[in-house]
Kinemage of the C-alpha trace (Angstrom):
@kinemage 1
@onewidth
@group {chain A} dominant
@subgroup {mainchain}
@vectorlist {calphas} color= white
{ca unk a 1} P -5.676 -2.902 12.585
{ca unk a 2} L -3.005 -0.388 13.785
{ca unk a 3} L -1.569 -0.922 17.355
{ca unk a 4} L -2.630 1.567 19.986
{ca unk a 5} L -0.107 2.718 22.007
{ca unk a 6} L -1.097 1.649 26.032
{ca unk a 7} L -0.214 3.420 28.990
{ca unk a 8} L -0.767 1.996 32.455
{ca unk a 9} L -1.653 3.650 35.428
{ca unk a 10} L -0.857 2.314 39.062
{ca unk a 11} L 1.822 -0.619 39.373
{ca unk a 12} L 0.520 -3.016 41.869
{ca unk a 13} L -0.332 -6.992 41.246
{ca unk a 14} L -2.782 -6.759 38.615
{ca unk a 15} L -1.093 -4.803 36.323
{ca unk a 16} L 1.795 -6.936 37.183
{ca unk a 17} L 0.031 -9.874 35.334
{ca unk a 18} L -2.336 -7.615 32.595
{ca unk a 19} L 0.902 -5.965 31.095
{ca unk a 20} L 3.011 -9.195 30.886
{ca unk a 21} L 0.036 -10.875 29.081
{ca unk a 22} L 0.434 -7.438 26.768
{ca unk a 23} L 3.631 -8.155 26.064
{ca unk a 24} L 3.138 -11.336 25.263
{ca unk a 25} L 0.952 -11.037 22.608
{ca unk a 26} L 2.546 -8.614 20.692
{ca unk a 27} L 0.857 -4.891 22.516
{ca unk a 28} L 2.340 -2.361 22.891
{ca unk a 29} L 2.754 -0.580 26.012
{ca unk a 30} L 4.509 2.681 25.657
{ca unk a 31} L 4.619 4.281 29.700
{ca unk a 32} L 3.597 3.386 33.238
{ca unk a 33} L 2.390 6.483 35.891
{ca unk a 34} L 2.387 5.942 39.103
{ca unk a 35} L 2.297 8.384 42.536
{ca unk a 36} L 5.891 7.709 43.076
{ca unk a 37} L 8.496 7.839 40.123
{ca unk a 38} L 10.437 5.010 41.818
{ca unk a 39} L 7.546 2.410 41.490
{ca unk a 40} L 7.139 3.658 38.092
{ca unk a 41} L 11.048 3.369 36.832
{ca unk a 42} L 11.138 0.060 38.908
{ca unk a 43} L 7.746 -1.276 36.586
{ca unk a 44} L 9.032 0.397 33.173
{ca unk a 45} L 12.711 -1.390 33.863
{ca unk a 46} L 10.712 -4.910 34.848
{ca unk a 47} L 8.365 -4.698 31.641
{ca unk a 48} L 11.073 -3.098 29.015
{ca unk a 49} L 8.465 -0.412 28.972
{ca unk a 50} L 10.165 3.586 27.667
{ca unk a 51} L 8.841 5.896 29.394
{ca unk a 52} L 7.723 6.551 33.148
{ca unk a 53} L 5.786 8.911 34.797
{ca unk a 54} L 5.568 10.149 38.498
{ca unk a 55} L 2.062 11.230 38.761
{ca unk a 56} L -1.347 10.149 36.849
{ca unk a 57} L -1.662 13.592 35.666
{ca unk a 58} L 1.084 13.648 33.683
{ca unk a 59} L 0.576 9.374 32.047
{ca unk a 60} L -2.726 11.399 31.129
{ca unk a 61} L -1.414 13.902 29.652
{ca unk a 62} L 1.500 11.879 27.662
{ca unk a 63} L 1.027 12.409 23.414
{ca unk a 64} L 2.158 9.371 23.538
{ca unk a 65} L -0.188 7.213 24.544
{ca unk a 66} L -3.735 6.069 23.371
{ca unk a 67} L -5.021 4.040 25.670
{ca unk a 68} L -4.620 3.870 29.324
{ca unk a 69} L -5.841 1.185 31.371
{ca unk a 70} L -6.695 2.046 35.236
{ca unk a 71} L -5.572 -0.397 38.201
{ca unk a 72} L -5.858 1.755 40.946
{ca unk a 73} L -7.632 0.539 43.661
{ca unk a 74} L -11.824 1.079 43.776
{ca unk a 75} L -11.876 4.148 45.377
{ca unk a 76} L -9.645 5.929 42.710
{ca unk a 77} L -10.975 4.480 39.506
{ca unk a 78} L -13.257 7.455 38.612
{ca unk a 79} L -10.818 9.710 39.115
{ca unk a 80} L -8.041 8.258 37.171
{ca unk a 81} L -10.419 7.259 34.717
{ca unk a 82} L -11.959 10.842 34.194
{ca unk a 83} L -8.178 12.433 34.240
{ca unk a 84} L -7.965 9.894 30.879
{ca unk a 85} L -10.881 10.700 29.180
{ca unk a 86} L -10.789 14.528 29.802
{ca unk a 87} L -7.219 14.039 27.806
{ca unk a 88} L -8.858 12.096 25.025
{ca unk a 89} L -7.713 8.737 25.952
{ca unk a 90} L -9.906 6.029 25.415
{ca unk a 91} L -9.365 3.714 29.337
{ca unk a 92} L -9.916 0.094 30.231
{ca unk a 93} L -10.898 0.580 34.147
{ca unk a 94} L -10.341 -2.521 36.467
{ca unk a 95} L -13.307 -4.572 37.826
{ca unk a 96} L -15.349 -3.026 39.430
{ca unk a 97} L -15.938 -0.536 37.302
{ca unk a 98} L -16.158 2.610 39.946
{ca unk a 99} L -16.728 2.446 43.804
{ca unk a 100} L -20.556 2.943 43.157
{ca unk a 101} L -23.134 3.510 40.815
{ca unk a 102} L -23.235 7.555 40.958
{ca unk a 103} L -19.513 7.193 39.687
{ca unk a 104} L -20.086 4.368 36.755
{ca unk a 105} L -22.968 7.071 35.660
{ca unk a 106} L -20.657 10.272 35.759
{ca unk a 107} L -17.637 8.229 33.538
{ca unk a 108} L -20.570 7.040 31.275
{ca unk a 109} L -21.407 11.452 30.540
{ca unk a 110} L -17.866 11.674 30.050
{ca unk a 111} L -17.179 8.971 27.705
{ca unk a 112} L -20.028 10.196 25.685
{ca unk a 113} L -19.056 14.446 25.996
{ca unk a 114} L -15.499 13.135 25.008
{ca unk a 115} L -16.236 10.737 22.250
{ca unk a 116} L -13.768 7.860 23.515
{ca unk a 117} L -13.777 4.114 24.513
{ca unk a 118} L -14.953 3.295 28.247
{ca unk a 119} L -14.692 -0.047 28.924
{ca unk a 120} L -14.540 -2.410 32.137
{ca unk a 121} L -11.936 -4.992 32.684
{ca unk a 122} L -14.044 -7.859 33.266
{ca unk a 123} L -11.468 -10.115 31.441
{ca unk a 124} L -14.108 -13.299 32.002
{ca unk a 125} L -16.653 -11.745 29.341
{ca unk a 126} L -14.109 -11.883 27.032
{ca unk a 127} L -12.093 -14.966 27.353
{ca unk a 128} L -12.724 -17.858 24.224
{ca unk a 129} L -14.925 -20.175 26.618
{ca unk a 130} L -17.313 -17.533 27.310
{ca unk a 131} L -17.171 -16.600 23.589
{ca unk a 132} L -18.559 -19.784 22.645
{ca unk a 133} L -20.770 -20.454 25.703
{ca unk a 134} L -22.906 -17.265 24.548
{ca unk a 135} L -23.091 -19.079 20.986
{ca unk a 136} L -24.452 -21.759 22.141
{ca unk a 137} L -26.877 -20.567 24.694
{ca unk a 138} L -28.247 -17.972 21.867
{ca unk a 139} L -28.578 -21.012 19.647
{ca unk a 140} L -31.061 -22.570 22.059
{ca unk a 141} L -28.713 -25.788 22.942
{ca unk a 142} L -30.336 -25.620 26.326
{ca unk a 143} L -33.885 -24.020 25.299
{ca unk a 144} L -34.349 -21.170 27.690
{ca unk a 145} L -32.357 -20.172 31.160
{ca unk a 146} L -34.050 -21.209 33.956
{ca unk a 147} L -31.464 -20.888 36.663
{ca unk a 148} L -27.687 -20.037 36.898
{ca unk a 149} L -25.322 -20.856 39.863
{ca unk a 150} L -22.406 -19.293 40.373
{ca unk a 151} L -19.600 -18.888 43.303
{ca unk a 152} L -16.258 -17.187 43.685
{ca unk a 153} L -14.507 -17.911 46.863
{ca unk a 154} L -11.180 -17.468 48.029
{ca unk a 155} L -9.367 -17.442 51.290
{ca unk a 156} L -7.617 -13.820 51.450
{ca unk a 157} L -5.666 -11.799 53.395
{ca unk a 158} L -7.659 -11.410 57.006
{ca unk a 159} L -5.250 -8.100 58.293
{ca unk a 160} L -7.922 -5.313 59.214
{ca unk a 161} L -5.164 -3.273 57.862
{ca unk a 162} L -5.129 -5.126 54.464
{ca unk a 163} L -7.022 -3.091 51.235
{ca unk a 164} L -9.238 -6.254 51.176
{ca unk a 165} L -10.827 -5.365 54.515
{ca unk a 166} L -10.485 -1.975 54.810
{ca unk a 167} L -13.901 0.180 53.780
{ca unk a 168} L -11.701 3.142 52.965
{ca unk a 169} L -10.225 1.197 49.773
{ca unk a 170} L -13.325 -0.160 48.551
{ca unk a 171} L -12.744 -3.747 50.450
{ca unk a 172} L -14.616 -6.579 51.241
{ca unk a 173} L -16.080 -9.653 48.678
{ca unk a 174} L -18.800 -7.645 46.890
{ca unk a 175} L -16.174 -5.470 44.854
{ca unk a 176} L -12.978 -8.055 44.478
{ca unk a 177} L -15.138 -11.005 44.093
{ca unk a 178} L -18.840 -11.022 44.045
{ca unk a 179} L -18.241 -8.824 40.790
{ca unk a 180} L -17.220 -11.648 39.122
{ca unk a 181} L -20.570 -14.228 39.629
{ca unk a 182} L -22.620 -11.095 39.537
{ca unk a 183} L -21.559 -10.059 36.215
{ca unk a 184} L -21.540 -13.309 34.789
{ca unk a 185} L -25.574 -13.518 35.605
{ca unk a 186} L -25.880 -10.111 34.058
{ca unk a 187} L -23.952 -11.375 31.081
{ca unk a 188} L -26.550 -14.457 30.811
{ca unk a 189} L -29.876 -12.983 31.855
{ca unk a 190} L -29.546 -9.043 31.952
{ca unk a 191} L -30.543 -6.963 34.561
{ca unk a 192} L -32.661 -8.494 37.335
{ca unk a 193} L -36.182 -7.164 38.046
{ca unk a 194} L -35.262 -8.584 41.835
{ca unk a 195} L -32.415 -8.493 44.072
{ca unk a 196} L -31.563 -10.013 47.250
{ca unk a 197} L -28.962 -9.928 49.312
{ca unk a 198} L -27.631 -11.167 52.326
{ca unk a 199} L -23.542 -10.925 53.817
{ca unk a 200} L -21.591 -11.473 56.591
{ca unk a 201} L -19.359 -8.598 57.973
{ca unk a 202} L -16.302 -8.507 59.378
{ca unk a 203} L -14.948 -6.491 62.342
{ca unk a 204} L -14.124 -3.479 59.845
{ca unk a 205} L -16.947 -3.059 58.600
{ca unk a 206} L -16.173 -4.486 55.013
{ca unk a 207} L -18.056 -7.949 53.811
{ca unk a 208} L -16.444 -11.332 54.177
{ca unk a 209} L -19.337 -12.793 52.170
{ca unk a 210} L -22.286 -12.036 50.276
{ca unk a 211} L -25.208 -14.422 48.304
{ca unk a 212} L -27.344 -13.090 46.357
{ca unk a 213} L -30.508 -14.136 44.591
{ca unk a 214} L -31.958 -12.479 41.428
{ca unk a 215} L -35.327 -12.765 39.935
{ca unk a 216} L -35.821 -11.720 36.291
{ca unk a 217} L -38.911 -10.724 34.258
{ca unk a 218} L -39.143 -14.168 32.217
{ca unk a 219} L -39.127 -16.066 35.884
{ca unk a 220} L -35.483 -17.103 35.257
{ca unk a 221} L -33.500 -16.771 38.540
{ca unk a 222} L -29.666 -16.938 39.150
{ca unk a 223} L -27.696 -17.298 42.943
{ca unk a 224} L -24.435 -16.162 43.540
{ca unk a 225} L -22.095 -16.505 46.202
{ca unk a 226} L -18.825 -14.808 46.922
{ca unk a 227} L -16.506 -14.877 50.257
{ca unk a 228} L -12.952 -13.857 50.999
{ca unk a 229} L -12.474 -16.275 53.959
{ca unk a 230} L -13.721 -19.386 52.484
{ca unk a 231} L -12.086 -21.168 49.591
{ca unk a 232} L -13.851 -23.283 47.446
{ca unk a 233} L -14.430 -24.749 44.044
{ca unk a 234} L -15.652 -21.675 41.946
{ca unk a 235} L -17.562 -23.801 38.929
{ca unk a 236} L -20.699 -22.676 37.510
{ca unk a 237} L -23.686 -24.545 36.155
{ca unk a 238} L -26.618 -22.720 33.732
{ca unk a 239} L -29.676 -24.544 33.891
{ca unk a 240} L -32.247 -24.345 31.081
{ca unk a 241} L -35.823 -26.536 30.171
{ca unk a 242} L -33.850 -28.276 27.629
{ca unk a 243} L -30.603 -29.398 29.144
{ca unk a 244} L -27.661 -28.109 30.932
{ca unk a 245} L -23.922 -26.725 31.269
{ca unk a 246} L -21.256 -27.158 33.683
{ca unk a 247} L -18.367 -25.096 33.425
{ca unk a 248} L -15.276 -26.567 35.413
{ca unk a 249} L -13.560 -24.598 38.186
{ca unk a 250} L -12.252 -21.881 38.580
{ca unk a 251} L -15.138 -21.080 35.865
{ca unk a 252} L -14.114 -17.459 35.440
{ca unk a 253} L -10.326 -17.874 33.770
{ca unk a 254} L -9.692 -19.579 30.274
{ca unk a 255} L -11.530 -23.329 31.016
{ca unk a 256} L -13.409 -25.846 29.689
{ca unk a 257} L -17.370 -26.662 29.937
{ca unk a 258} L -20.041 -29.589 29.128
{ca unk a 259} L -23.307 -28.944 27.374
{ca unk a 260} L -25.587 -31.518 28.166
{ca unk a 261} L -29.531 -32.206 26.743
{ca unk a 262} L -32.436 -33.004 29.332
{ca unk a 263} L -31.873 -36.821 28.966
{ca unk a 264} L -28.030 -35.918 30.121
{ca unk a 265} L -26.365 -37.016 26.930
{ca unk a 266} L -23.262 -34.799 25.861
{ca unk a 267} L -23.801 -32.480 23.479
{ca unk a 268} L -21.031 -30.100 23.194
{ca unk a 269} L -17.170 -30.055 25.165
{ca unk a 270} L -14.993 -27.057 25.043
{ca unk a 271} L -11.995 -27.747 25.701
{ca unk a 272} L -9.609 -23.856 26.079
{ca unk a 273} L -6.762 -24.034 23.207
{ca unk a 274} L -2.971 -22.904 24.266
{ca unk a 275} L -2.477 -19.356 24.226
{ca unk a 276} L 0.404 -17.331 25.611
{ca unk a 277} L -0.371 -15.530 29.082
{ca unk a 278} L -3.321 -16.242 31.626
{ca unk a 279} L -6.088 -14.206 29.269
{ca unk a 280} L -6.136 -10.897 30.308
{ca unk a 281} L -4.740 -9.667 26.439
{ca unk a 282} L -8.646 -10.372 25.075
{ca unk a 283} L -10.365 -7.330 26.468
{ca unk a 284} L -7.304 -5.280 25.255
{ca unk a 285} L -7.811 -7.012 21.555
{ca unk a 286} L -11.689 -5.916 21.895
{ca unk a 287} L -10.688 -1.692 23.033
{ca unk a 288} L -8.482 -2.243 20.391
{ca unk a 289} L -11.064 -3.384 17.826
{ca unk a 290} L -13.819 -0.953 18.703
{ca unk a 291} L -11.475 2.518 18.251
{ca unk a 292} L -10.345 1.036 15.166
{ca unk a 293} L -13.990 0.286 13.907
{ca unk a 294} L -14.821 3.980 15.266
{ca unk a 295} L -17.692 2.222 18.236
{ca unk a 296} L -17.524 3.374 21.583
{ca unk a 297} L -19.114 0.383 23.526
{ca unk a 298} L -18.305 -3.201 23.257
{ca unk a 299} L -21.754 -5.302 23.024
{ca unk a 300} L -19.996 -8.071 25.103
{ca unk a 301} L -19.531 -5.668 27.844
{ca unk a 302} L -21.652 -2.467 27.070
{ca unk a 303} L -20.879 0.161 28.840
{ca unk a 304} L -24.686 0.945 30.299
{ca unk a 305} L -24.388 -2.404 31.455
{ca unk a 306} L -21.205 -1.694 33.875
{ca unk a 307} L -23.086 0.767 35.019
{ca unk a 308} L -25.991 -1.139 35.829
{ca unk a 309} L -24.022 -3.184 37.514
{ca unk a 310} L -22.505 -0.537 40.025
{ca unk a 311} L -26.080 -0.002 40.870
{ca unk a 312} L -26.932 -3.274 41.547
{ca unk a 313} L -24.165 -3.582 43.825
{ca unk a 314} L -25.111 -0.964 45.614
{ca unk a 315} L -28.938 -2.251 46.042
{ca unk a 316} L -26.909 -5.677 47.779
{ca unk a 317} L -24.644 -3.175 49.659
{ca unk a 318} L -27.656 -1.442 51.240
{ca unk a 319} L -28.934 -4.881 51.957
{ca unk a 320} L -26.510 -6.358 53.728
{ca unk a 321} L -25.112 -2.764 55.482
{ca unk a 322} L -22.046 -1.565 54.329
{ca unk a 323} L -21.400 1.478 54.023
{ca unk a 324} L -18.335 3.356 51.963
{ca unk a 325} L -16.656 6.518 53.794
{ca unk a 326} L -18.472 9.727 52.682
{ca unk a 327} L -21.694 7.447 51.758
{ca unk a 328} L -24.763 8.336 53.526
{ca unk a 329} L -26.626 5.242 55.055
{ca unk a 330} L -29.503 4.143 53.617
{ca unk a 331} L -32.125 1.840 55.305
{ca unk a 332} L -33.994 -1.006 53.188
């Protein structure tokens, strides 16, 4: 399978840590745009990267480059991401997807008018523990779901000023946090038939923490809880009529999980192998293998799905009142 050549737009933390994990499995990553051509020469001399660019128009318009992946904040992800595709780059957009779920629609139409790859950066779907834990489930090692628990809670920055707090950047939980347990039940039960939400605000508007409760046509149900202001343990636990898993903390990077029958006897450990970097590389091997098999959505992560999920967040965003600048309220 021949390389593709990556480009990466915005130069903040996260792409920090996706394009070392690049590196270190043998991608290649060929430029770096950002807004200011200092940032950008700064990231290219960190990373050994060639070329740098001082606006996203012009990473998108590089010949150079195949693939761009988007780390923008929220707010800016569709319109990074549609500056990509409208170049013919196939784009691996940071979780969450878009800001909303009228944005994750509108990139879906353009993936499709432009015939590339569209894919979220949900590195958890595609990390070797979740791999296998969809094996097993689909075997029926458990029998059928009945419930799923899952939390992600951390103790962030609490400046009003901060991008985590501020509603103008997309900040609060939901987006930075509750994406992760709320994809994860998507990922295990599909879409919900029932949603329900309920959050705490803080003084800017933006949520400090959100549980949600989803119902499912089968009966199945899965609760989710996410806070920036709270740390805790972050493990997960599936439930089914014929036994159990536990997967250890923090349940959503490369770890290990028990499978357990309904008399508790151990069925199944997974124990993570070495690998170089945190994890981030394995969605970047997947974009990879779908433009080289000519498919445009990955069925780990389909692209509908992401989209679904933007809507969904926005159901639990309506729920528990917040409200995005340039949103319209909209009373439940």
């Amino acid at each position: 399978m021949a390389k593709l050549r990556w480009g990466i737009l915005a130069t903040g933390w996260i792409a920090d840590l996706f394009v070392q994990d690049l590196l270190d499995n043998d991608m290649e990553v060929v430029a770096v745009g950002s807004r200011s051509i200092e940032k950008a020469v700064a990231f290219a001399t960190k990373h050994g990267i060639p070329r740098s660019h001082g606006s996203y128009e012009a990473l998108a318009a590089d010949p150079e480059v195949d693939v761009v992946y988007i780390a923008t904040p929220h707010p800016f992800h569709a319109s990074a991401a549609e500056l990509c595709i409208t170049e013919g780059k196939h784009v691996l957009i940071e979780k969450s997807f878009t800001l909303n779920g009228a944005e994750a629609r509108h990139l879906l139409a353009l993936s499709r008018k432009h015939d590339v790859v569209v894919l979220e950066a949900m590195w958890t779907r595609f990390l070797p523990h979740m791999v296998r834990l969809r094996e097993a489930l689909a075997s029926g090692m458990i029998g059928e779901i009945r419930t799923l628990l899952a939390t992600h809670t951390q103790d962030l920055p609490d400046d009003p000023s901060h991008r985590l707090n501020a509603l103008e950047l997309g900040g609060g939980a939901l987006l930075d946090l509750g994406i992760y347990p709320i994809s994860f039940a998507f990922d295990m039960l599909g879409q919900p038939s029932t949603v329900i939400a309920s959050g705490r605000l803080k003084s800017t508007g933006a949520d400090a923490e959100v549980s949600t409760m989803f119902r499912y046509p089968n009966g199945a149900s899965s609760i989710t809880v996410s806070a920036s202001d709270a740390p805790g343990a972050n493990r997960a636990e599936i439930n089914g009529t014929e036994g159990h898993v536990e997967i250890d903390g923090v349940w959503y990077t490369p770890t290990s999980f028990r499978i357990y029958d309904s008399q508790k006897n151990l069925l199944e450990e997974f124990k993570p192998a070495d690998m170089k970097g945190r994890g981030m590389h394995f969605q970047a091997v997947e974009l990879e293998r779908l433009v080289a098999a000519g498919e445009r959505t990955s069925p780990i992560l389909p692209l509908e799905q992401s989209v679904a999920i933007m809507e969904t967040l926005d159901d639990i965003r309506r729920q528990i009142g917040v409200v995005y600048p340039g949103e319209a309220r909209v009373s439940v």
